[in-house]
Each structure stands twice: as structure tokens, then as C-alpha cells.
C-alpha positions as CSV (number, residue, x, y, z in Angstrom):
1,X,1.6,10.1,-35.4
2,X,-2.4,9.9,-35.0
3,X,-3.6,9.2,-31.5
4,X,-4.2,5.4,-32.1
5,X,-0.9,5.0,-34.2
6,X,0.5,5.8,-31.3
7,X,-1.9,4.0,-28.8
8,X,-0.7,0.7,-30.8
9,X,2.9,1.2,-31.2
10,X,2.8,1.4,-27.0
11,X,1.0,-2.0,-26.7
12,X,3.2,-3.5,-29.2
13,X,6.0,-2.5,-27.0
14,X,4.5,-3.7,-24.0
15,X,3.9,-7.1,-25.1
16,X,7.3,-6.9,-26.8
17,X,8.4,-5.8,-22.8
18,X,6.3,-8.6,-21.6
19,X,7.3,-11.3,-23.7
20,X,10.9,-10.8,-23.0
21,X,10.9,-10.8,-19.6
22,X,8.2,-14.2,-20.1
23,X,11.1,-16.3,-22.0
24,X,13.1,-14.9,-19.1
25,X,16.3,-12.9,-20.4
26,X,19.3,-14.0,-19.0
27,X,20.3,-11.0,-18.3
28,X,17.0,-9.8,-16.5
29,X,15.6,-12.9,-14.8
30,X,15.8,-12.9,-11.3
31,X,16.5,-9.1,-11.3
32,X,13.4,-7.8,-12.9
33,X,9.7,-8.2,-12.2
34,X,7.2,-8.6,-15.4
35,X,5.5,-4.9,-14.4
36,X,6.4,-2.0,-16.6
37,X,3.8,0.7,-16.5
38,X,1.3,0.5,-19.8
39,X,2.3,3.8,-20.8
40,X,4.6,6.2,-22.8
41,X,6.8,5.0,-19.9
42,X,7.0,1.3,-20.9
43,X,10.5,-0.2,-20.9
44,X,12.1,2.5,-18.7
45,X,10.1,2.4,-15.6
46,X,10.9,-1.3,-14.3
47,X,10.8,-2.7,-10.8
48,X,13.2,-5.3,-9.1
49,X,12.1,-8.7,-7.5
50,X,11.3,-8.9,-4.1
51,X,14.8,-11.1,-3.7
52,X,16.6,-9.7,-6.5
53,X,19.4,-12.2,-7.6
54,X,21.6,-9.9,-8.4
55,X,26.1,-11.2,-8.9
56,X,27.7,-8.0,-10.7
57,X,27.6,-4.4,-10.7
58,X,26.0,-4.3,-13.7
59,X,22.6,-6.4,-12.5
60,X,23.2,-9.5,-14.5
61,X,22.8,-12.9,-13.4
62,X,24.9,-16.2,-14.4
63,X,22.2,-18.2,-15.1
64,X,18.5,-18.5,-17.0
65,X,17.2,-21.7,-15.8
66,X,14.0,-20.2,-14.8
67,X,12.3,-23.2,-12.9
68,X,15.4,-23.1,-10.6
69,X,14.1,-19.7,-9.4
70,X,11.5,-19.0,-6.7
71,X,8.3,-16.5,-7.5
72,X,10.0,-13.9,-5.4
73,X,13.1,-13.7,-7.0
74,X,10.8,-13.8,-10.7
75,X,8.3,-11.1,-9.6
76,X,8.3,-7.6,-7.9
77,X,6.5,-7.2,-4.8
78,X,3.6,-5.7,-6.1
79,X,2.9,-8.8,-8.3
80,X,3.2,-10.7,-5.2
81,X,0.2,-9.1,-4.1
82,X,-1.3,-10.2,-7.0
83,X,-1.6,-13.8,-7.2
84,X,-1.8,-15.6,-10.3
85,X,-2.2,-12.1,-12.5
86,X,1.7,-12.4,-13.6
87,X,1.4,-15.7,-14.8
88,X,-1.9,-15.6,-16.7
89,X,-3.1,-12.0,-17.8
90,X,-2.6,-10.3,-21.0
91,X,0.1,-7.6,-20.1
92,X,-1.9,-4.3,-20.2
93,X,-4.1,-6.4,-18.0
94,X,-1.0,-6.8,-15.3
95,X,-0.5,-3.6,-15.8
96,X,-3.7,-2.0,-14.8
97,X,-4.3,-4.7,-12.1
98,X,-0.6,-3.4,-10.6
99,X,-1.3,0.2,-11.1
100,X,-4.6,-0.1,-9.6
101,X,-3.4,-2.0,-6.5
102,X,-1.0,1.3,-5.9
103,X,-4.1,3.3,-4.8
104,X,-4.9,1.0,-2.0
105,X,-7.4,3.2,0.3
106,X,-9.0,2.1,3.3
107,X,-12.0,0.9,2.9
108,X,-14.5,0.7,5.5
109,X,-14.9,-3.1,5.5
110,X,-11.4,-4.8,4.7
111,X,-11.0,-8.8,4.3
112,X,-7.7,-11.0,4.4
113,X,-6.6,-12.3,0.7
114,X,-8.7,-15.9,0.1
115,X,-5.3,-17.0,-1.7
116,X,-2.1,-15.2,-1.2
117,X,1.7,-15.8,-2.8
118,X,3.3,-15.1,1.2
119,X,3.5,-11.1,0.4
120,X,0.7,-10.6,2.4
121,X,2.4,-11.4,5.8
122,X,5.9,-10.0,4.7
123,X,4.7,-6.7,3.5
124,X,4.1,-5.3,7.4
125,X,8.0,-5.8,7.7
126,X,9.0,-4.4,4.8
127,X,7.6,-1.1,4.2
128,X,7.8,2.1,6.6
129,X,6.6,2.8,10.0
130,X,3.6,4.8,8.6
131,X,0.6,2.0,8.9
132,X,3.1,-0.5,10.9
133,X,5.4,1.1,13.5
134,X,8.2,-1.6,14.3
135,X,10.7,-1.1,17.1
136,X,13.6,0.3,16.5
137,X,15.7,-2.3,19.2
138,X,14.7,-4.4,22.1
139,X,12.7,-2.4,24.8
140,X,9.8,-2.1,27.0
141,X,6.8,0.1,27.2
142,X,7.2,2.5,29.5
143,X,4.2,5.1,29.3
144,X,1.1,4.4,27.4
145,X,-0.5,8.4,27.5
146,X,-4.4,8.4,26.4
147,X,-4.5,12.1,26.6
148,X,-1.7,13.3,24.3
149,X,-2.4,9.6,22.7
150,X,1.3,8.3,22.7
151,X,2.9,5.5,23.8
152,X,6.8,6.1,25.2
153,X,8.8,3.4,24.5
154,X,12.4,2.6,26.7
155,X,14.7,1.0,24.6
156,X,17.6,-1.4,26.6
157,X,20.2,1.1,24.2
158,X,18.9,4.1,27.2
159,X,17.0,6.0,23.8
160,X,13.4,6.4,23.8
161,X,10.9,6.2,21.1
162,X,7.3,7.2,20.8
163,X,4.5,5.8,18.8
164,X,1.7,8.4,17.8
165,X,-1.6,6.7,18.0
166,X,-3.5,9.9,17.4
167,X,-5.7,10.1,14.5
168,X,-3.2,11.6,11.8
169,X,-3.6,12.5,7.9
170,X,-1.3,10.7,5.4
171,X,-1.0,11.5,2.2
172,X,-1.7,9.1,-1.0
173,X,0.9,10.6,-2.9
174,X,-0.2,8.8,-6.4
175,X,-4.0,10.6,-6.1
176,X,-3.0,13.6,-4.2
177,X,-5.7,13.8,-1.3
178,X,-5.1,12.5,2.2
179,X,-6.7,9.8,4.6
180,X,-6.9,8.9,8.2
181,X,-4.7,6.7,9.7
182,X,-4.7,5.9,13.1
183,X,-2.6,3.3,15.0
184,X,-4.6,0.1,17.1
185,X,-2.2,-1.6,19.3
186,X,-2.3,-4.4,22.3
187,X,0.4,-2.8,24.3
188,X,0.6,-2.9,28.1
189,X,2.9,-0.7,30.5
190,X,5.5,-2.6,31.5
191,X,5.5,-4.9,28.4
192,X,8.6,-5.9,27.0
193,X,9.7,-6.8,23.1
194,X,12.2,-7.3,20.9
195,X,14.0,-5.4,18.1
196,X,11.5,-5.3,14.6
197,X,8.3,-6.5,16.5
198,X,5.2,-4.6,15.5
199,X,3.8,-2.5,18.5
200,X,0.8,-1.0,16.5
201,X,-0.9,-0.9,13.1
202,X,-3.8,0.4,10.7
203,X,-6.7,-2.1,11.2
204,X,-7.8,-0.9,7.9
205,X,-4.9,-2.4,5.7
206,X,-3.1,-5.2,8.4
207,X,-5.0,-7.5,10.5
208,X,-3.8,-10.3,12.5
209,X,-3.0,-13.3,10.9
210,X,-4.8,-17.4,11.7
211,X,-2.3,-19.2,10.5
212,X,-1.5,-22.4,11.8
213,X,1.9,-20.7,12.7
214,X,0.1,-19.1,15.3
215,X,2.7,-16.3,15.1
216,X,1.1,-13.4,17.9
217,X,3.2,-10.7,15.9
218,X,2.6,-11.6,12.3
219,X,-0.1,-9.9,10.1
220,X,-1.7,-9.8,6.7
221,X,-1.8,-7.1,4.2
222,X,-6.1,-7.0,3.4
223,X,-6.1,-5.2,0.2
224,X,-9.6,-5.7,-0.5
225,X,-13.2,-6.9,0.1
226,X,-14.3,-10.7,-0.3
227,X,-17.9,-10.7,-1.6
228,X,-20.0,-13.5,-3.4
229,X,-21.6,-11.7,-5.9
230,X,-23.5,-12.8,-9.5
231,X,-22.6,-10.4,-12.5
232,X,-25.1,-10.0,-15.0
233,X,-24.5,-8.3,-18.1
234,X,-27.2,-5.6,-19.2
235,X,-27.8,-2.4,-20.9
236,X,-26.4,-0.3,-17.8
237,X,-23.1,-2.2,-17.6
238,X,-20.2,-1.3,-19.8
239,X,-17.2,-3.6,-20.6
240,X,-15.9,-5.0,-17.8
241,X,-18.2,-2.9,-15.2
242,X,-20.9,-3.9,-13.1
243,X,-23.9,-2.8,-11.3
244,X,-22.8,-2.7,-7.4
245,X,-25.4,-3.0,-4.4
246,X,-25.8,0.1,-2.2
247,X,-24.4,-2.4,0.7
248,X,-21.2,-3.1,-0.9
249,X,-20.7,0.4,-1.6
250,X,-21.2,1.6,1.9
251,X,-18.8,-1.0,2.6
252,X,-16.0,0.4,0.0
253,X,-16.4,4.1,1.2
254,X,-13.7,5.8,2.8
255,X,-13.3,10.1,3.5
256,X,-11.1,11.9,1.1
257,X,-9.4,14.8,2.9
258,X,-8.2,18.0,0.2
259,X,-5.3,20.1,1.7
260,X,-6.2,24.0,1.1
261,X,-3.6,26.3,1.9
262,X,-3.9,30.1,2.7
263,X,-0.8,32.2,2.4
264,X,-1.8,35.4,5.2
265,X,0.9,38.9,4.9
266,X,2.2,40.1,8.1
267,X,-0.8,42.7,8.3
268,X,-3.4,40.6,7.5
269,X,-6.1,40.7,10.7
270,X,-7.8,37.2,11.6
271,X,-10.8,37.9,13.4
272,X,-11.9,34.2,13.9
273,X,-9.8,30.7,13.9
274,X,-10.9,27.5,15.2
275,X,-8.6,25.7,17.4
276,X,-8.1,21.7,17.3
277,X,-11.3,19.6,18.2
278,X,-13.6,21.7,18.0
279,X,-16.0,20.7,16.2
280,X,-17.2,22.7,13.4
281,X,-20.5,22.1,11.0
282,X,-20.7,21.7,7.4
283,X,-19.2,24.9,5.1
284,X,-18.9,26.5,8.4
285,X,-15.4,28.7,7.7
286,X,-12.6,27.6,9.8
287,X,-10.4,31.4,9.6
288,X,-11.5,34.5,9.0
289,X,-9.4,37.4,8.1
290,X,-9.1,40.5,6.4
């Protein structure tokens, strides 16, 4: 097949994908989300609903009286996140917009969704304890150490738990670098809470929601940066690109940290390592050995 042979049969099976799952299957809907990835991969890499409504072993579902189902049991959780782009894109269009939305990175300015599907203020509770640490079962705060920057925690149970607030690398597994994350919390010795409550988060992807709820523990997923802008097509812009200000993209930047690794033989001889926080310059080395 030549290169856009092929490029055409994949889109022809994506909006094939896409249209079933838009007349809603009987035996998908409910289960299944729209997303499957616009790719060689379309078809087989699928993703469930955020509630799938699932009655057999097999996955299916009794019924396919779509407007008796709710969005979360119609969409994944990553079109959650993506108000109004299930229901109205084109789908290579959700596609991208969902793939992007994957490679989330923390931006240096972050804003709270203008219009959200609920996902926003769910997905703190949902995911791992990696940008949200949740306890474990109803406890207090015992210790809250600013020099090894840890908090102990005393669970009722008579366990302990620990949350690192210590600047820490994660890895984004989908791009392959790493990024800062480090832990903000409101937490007081002697403070008590209860089993799931969030003791500390990444300011850079949760901030505390204004609802009228007026919930203290609830937060919102800020996947993004709100800006009024004016887009103006001209010779330097291509497709659906625009020019960006020097201001917004001070505002987008975030560091990128590369892992390097050096495998040393038992007889190798380091004459010089640094040790952590010190603070080192520009392509200054950080181990030298022979």
C-alpha cells in the first residue's frame, strides 16, 4: 500500500469506529467511551466509561436506549475532561484533542476549566497518590518535619504513613522526560481527618475549588491556561497555528528534566561527585572518574 492509501484506509476506520459507537451499539454503549487512538491502533485500543455499565462477563449491556444513560456512563474519563469535544468534533479531531490532553505538564500559570462536565473535581479521588496523596484511613497528623520535609501521619488502625513533600522528579511516561512535583498542603500538628481526605497536592495541576458547595477538601483538575486572545490569520501562521505573545509563553513554560545514566566497573576511580543541594552551575560536570 502507498503511504496515503494507507493514511485513508485508517481514517475510514476511525470514522467507521466513531460512527458506531455514535448510533450507540448495544453491545458497547455504556461500556465504551468514543476515544480510540487515530492510529494503526484504531479499533483495538479502546477505553471504558468512567461508570461503565457493565451486567455479564462478557461486557454487554441489556439495553441501548442511549438518552436513558448519563455522560459518564457514555464517555471515558478523559473525554470528561473534554467538554463538548465528544459530542461535536470530527473524530480524528477527538482523537488528537484526547491524546494531546495525556501530556498534561505543569505549566507555570494554571487556570480552573471555564466549563467542566464534573471530572474536574472527581479526578483528585480517582487517580494515584502521585500529585494527590489521600489517606489511607482515619488519622491525625502527628509530626510535620521541615527539615527532612515529611509529614508523619498516625492512623486510629496504630500504622503510620508519611507524605513526602520534598521536591521529587516524576516521570511523564508518554514523552519520556521528568518534571517536578512537589506537594502544598494546609496541615497542622495535631490535626485530625478522615479516611480518603486529601492532605496535600500539586498546585500546578489541582487547586481548590469555589463552588457554592463550599466543600474545604474538594479540588479541580486545571488542565490549562484561560487567555482572551484575537487570532489573526497571516503568512507566518500555518493551519490551525497561531502566533503566541512572549507573555503567554513565559506563562506555558515548565523545566524538562533528561535522566542520564552512567554504568561505573568496580575499578573505576571517581575523583569528584557532588552531593545533594549543592548547587552546581551550568555544564559544570556532576562526577568525575576514570
Amino acid at each position: 500500500m502507498m503511504k496515503q492509501e494507507v493514511l485513508n484506509v485508517t481514517i475510514m476506520l476511525h470514522k467507521r469506529l466513531a460512527g458506531e459507537y455514535r448510533t450507540f451499539n448495544k453491545n458497547q454503549m455504556g461500556t465504551f467511551g468514543f476515544f480510540s487512538p487515530f492510529s494503526s491502533q484504531v479499533g483495538i485500543v479502546r477505553s471504558l466509561s468512567m461508570n461503565p455499565n457493565i451486567t455479564s462477563i462478557r461486557g454487554f449491556i441489556e439495553s441501548n436506549e442511549k438518552d436513558s444513560k448519563s455522560s459518564s456512563e457514555l464517555l471515558s474519563p478523559i473525554e470528561l475532561l473534554n467538554p463538548f469535544t465528544a459530542g461535536h468534533a470530527d473524530p480524528p479531531r477527538i482523537s488528537m484533542a484526547i491524546t494531546q490532553n495525556k501530556h498534561t505538564t505543569p505549566g507555570v500559570k494554571q487556570s480552573k476549566p471555564l466549563v467542566n462536565s464534573g471530572m474536574h473535581k472527581s479526578l483528585a479521588h480517582v487517580i494515584g497518590n502521585d500529585f494527590v496523596k489521600k489517606a489511607q484511613e482515619d488519622g491525625k497528623v502527628e509530626k510535620i518535619d521541615q527539615v527532612n520535609n515529611v509529614i508523619i501521619l498516625a492512623y486510629d488502625d496504630g500504622t503510620k504513613g508519611i507524605v513526602d513533600i520534598s521536591n521529587s522528579l516524576i516521570k511523564n511516561v508518554k514523552a519520556g522526560f521528568f518534571i517536578n512535583n512537589q506537594l502544598s498542603h494546609n496541615l497542622k500538628e495535631g490535626q485530625k481527618f478522615k479516611k480518603n481526605d486529601i492532605l496535600a497536592y500539586n498546585e500546578n495541576f489541582f487547586k481548590e475549588t469555589n463552588s457554592f458547595a463550599s466543600d474545604k477538601n474538594s479540588l479541580e483538575f486545571t488542565n490549562g491556561l484561560l487567555k482572551k486572545v484575537a487570532i489573526c490569520s497571516e503568512a507566518q501562521t500555518f493551519e490551525d497555528s497561531i502566533l503566541a505573545s512572549e507573555t503567554i509563553a513565559e506563562e506555558l513554560a515548565f523545566d524538562v528534566i533528561l535522566d542520564k545514566s552512567v554504568s561505573l566497573g568496580v575499578s573505576a576511580n571517581i575523583q569528584k561527585i557532588v552531593k545533594i543541594g549543592s548547587h552546581v552551575k551550568d555544564s559544570e560536570p556532576l562526577i568525575l572518574f576514570e
